[in-house]
Each structure stands twice: as structure tokens, then as C-alpha cells.
C-alpha positions as CSV (number, residue, x, y, z in Angstrom):
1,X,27.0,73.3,17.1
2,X,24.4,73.6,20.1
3,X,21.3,72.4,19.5
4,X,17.7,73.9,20.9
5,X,17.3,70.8,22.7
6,X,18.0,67.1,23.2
7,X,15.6,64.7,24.3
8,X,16.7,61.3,26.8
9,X,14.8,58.3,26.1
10,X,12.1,57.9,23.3
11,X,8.6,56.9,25.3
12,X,5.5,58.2,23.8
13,X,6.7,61.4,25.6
14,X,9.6,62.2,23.6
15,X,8.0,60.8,20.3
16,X,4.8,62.8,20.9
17,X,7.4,66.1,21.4
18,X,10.3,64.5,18.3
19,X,7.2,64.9,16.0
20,X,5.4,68.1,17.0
21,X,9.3,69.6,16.6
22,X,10.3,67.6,13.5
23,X,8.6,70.7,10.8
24,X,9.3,73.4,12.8
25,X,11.6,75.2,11.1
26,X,13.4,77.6,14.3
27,X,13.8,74.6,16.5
28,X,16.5,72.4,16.3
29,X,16.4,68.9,18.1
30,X,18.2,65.1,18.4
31,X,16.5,62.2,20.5
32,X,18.6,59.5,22.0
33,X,17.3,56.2,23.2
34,X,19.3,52.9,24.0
35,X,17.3,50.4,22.0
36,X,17.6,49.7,18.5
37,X,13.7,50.4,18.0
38,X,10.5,51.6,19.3
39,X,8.7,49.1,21.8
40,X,5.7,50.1,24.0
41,X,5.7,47.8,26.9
42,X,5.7,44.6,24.7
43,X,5.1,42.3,27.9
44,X,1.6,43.8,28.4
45,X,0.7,43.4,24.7
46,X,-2.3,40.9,25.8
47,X,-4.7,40.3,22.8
48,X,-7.9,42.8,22.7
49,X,-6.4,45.1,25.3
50,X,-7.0,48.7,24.9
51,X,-5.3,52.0,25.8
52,X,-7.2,54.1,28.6
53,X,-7.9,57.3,26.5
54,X,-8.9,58.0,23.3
55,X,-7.5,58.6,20.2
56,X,-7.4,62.3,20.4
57,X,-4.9,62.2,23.2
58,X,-2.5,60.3,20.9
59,X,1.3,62.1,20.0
60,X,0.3,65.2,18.3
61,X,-3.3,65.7,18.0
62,X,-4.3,68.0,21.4
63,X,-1.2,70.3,20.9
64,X,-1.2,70.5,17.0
65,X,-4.7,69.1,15.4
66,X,-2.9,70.0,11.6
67,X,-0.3,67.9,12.0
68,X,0.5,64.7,9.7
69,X,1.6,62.7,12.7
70,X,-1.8,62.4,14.1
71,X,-3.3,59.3,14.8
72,X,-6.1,59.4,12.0
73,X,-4.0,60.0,9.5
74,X,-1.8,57.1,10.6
75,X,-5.3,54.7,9.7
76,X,-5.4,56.0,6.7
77,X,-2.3,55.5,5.4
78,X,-2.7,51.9,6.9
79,X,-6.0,51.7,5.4
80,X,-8.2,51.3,8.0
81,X,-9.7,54.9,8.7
82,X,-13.7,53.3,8.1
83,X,-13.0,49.9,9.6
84,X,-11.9,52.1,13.0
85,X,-15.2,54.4,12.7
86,X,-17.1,51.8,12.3
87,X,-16.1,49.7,15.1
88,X,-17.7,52.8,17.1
89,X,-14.4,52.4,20.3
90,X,-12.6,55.5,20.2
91,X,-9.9,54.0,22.3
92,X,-7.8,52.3,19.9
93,X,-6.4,48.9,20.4
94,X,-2.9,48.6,22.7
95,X,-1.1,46.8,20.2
96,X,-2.9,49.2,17.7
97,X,-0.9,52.2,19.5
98,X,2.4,50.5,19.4
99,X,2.0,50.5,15.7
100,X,1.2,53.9,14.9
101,X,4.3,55.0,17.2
102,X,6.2,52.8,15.2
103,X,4.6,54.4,12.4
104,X,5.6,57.9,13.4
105,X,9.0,57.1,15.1
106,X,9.5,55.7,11.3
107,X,9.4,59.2,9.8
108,X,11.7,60.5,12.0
109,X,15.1,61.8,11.4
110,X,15.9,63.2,14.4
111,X,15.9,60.5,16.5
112,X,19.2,58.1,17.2
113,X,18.5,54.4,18.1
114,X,21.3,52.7,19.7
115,X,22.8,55.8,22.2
116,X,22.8,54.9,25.7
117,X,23.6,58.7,27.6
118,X,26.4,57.7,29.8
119,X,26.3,61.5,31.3
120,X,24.9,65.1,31.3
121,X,26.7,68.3,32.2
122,X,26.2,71.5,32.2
123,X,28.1,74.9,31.9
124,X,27.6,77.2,34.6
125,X,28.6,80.0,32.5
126,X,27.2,79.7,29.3
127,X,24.2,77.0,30.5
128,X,24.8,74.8,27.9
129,X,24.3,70.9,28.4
130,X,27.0,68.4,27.4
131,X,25.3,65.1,26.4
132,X,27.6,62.0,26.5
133,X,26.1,58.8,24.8
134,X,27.2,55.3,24.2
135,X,26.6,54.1,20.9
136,X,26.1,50.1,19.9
137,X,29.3,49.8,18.5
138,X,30.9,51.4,21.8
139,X,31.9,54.4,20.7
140,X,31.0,57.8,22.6
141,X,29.5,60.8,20.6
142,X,28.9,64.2,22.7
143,X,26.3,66.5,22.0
144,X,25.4,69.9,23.1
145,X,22.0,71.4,23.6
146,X,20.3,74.4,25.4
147,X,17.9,72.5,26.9
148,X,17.5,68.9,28.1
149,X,14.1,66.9,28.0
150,X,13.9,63.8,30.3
151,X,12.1,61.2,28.5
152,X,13.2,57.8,30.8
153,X,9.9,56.5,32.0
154,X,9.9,54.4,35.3
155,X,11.6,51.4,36.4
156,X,9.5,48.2,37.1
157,X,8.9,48.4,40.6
158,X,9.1,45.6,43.0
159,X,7.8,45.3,46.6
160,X,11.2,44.6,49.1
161,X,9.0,41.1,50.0
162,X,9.6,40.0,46.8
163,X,12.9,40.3,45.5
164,X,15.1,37.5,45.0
165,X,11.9,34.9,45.4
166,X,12.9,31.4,43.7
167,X,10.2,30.4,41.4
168,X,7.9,31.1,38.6
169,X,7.9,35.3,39.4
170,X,7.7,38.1,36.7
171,X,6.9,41.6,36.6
172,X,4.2,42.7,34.8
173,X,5.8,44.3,32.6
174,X,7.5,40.5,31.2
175,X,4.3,38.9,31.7
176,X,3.6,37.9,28.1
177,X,7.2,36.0,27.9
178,X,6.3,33.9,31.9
179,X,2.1,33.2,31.2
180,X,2.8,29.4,30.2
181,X,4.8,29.2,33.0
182,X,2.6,30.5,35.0
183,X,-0.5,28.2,34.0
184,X,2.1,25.3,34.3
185,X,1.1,25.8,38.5
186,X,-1.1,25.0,41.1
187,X,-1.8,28.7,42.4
188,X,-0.9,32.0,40.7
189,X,-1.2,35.0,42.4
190,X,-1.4,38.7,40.8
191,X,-0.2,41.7,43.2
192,X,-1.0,44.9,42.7
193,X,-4.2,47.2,42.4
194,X,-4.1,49.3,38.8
195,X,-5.0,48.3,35.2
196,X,-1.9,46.0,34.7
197,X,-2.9,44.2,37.8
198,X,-6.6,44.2,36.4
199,X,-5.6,43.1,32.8
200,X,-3.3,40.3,33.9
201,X,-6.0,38.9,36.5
202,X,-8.7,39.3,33.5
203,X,-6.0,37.2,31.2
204,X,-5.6,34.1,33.9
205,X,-9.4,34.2,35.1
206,X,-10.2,31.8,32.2
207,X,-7.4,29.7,32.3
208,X,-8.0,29.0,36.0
209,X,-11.0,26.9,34.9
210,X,-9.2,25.6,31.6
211,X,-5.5,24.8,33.7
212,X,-6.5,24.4,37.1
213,X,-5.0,26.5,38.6
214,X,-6.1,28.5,41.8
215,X,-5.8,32.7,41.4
216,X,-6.0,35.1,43.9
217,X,-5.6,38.8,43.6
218,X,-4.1,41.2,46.2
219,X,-4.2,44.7,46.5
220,X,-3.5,47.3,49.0
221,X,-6.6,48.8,48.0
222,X,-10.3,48.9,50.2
223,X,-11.6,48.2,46.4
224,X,-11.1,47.8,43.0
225,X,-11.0,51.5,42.7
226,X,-12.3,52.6,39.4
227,X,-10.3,55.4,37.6
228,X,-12.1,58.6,37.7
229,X,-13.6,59.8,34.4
230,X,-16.2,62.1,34.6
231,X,-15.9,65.1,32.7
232,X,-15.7,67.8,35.3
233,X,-12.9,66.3,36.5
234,X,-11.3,65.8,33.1
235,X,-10.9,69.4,32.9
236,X,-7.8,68.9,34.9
237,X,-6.2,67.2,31.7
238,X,-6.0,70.9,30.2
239,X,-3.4,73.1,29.7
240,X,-4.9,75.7,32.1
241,X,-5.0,73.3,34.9
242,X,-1.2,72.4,34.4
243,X,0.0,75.8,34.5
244,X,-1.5,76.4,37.4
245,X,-0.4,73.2,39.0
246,X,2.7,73.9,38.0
247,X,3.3,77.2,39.7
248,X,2.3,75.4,42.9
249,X,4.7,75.0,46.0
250,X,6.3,71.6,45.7
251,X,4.7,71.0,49.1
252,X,1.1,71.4,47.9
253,X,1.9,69.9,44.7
254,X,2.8,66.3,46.4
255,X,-0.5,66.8,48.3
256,X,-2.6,67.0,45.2
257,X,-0.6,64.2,43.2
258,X,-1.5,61.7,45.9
259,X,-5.2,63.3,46.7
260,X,-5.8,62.8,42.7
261,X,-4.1,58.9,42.0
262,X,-8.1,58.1,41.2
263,X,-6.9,59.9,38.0
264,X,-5.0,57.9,36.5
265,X,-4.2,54.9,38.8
266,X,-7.4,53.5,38.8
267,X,-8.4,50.8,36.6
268,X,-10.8,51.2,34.0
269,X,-14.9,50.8,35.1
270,X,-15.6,48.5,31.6
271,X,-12.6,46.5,32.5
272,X,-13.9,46.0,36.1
273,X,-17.4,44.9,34.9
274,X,-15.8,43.0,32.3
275,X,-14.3,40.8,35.2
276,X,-17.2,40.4,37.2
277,X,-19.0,39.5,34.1
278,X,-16.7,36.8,33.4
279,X,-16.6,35.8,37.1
280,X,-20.5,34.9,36.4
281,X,-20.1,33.5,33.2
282,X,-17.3,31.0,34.5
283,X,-19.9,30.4,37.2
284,X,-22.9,29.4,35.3
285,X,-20.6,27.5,32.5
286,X,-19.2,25.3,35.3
287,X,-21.8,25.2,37.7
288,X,-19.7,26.0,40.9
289,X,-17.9,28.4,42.0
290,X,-15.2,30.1,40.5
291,X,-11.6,29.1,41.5
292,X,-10.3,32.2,42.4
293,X,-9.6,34.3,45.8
294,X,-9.9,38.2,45.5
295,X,-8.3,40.0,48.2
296,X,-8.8,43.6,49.1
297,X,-7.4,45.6,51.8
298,X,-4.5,43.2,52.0
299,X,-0.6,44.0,52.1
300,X,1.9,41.6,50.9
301,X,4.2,41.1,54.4
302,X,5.8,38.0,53.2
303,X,6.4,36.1,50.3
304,X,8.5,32.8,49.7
305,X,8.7,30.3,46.7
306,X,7.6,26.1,47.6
């Protein structure tokens, strides 16, 4: 049998699109992912964190406002519709978020935990895809589908400096699982200039004083760049503004992507005064000055573990 379409990887991406397709009766779809279960970045899970947007832009809601997957009805089958309106943040919690995935990805037929795609073909003269996948009890399974949906996220990213360093080093995304070691040392220092970078800095700023521990933050950045969120320019979220971005040359295209990384690469403004807030709290608990370095402007060149 072919099938409509196949979907690689299950991020909120292919979840968000796995439940908008699931009623529908005319479309016919399988999502394959590698691990056993859902799990939104559970490194960065830090304790009051929340996502950048709210809860309108969850799975379902923006492209289908009827459907049961949306996020409100996910609080109240949990019971905790009222408790969430009254708490008057529309941006839910992140460890919130993970849950209603879970909650959705739950519901779910269509989707098959444990397939790792070991290939993807496709058949010049009928232009049909050929999905291989590895199962978890290594078996392969093959799968055929008119159209293919890309659903991998990104790989954690490290600078070239900093590969292969000895030492107490994590990504951000495995911070949770390296913080006590972190603490356990003289100086930590965070690198990089978006929200992760932000949250993780926020997350040490009150241990420095507690631990000892000297923290310095480096970015690349001339400041600590705010995302943009003003509501003109959230108009380029809508669906008129991608189709016409999307019938752009590729050249002009690139342009705008890095002309517009205030967008979304910025970190949040509550989350910056949040950190200059604390800064001054710290400052007037202790009575001297904070023990921390912030660094703009600044490249990493070189990097090596005593």
C-alpha cells in the first residue's frame, strides 16, 4: 500500500502535523521516530522555565481551533483549565509543554516509537518514496509514501574551539544531567548568546554566591539582544507572510533569514530583566559585588581544560 505521507522524526513539528492528520478521513499517514517515547529537550527542563510563545501557538490550535488536540483541552482533561487562567501567563510552563505533547503523542496511532530510518528512495517513474527503518529489535520494515515530511530537528552544535576539551564540558542541551558538576568548580563559563545561554546563566547566577564559584558569560553578540516581539512584526508569523517567503529566490531568502534572527534568536526581554534583577538583588543581599564576568562582543578563539 502507499501511504499519503510519512513523517521522519517526531518533534513538536511532526506531532503538531500527526495530530491535525490523525481525523482526517482522505489522508493517510505513519510517523517514525528512533526513541521509544516523546522527550522535549529534557536537559533544558530547568524549574519555572517557560516556552517563548503562548499557548495559542501550541500543536494544533492556529491551523485547526476545533480540534481536541489543542492545548486547553489538554488542561482540562488534566484538570487544571482555572488554575492556568488564573495564574494570568499565557505562556505555559516548559515542563508544562512536554506534558501535553506527551499527552497528545499518547492518543496517537499513527505514530511508531522505536524506527530509526536507515534510508529514503525514491522512484523516478512513479515518485513514490521507499522508507527503510530500523526497528529496536533490529529488524527492518519498509514503507511507501507519496510524500515525505522531514521532521529531524538540529544537532547540538559545538564551536571547532571546543571539541574534545578534557573537563567538566556539556552542551546545553545535557545541562540538567552536568549542573553539580559544574558547581563542584572554581569558574564556570556559559557560551553562547540565545535563551539557552540566558536560562542556563540565570540557573548558575545564584549558585555563584551559594558555591563560589566565578561565572562569566560570552557571547558573540554587541548585547544581549532581546527577541523581537512587537506586534507589527509578528505579522510575519502568518500564513500570508510564509507564502510569500516561500516563493522567494533562495538567494533573497538567506538574506532575509539572517536580516530577521532578532525573531526568534533573541532571548526573551522578561528573562533579561529577570537577570539584571537578580544581579541587584545578589548585590544588595551580599553587600559586594556580584561574582560574575559578562562578556559581550567577545568570540571564543581558544579553549583548553586545567
Amino acid at each position: 500500500a502507499v501511504l499519503d505521507l510519512i513523517g521522519i522524526g517526531l518533534g513538536p513539528f511532526n506531532l503538531g502535523l500527526a495530530a491535525l492528520t490523525h481525523d482526517l478521513p482522505d489522508v493517510d499517514g505513519v510517523f517514525l521516530e528512533a526513541r521509544e517515547d516523546f522527550s522535549w529537550h529534557p536537559g533544558m527542563m530547568l524549574e519555572g522555565a517557560t516556552i517563548q510563545v503562548p499557548f495559542m501557538a501550541d500543536l494544533v490550535t492556529m491551523a485547526d481551533p476545533t480540534s481536541r488536540f489543542g492545548f486547553l483541552n489538554h488542561l482540562k482533561q488534566v484538570g487544571r483549565l482555572y488554575p492556568f487562567y488564573i495564574r494570568e501567563d499565557f505562556n505555559p510552563l516548559r515542563a508544562e509543554y512536554d506534558q501535553y505533547c506527551r499527552w497528545v503523542a499518547e492518543q496517537l496511532d499513527t505514530i511508531r516509537w522505536g524506527h530509526t530510518v536507515t534510508a529514503v528512495e525514491r522512484d523516478a517513474e512513479d515518485g513514490v518514496y521507499t522508507v527503510t527503518a530500523r526497528r529496536s529489535d533490529g529488524t527492518l520494515t519498509s514503507l511507501r509514501a507519496r510524500h515525505v515530511v522531514l521532521g529531524i530537528g538540529t544537532e547540538p552544535a559545538v564551536p571547532p574551539v571546543a571539541e574534545g576539551l578534557g573537563g567538566p564540558v556539556t552542551h546545553s542541551g545535557g545541562y540538567l544531567d552536568h549542573r553539580a558538576a559544574l558547581q563542584d568548580n572554581a569558574n564556570v563559563t556559559v557560551v553562547g548568546s540565545g535563551q539557552s545561554a540566558a536560562e542556563i546563566y540565570l540557573d548558575l547566577l545564584e549558585g555563584c554566591v551559594e558555591h563560589g564559584y566565578h561565572l562569566t558569560w560570552v557571547t558573540r553578540s554587541p548585547r544581549f539582544f532581546p527577541m523581537e516581539y512587537t506586534k507589527l512584526t509578528l505579522e510575519m508569523t502568518s500564513p500570508e507572510y510564509a507564502r510569500y517567503f516561500s516563493a522567494l529566490p533562495l538567494e533573497r531568502r538567506d538574506v532575509l533569514l539572517r536580516e530577521q534572527r532578532n525573531l526568534y534568536k533573541g532571548i526573551s526581554a522578561d528573562l533579561v530583566d529577570t537577570i539584571y534583577d537578580t544581579l541587584y538583588r545578589l548585590r544588595v543581599e551580599t553587600g559586594r559585588p556580584v561574582p560574575t564576568t559578562l562578556l559581550t562582543n567577545s568570540e571564543v578563539r581558544e579553549a583548553g581544560w586545567d
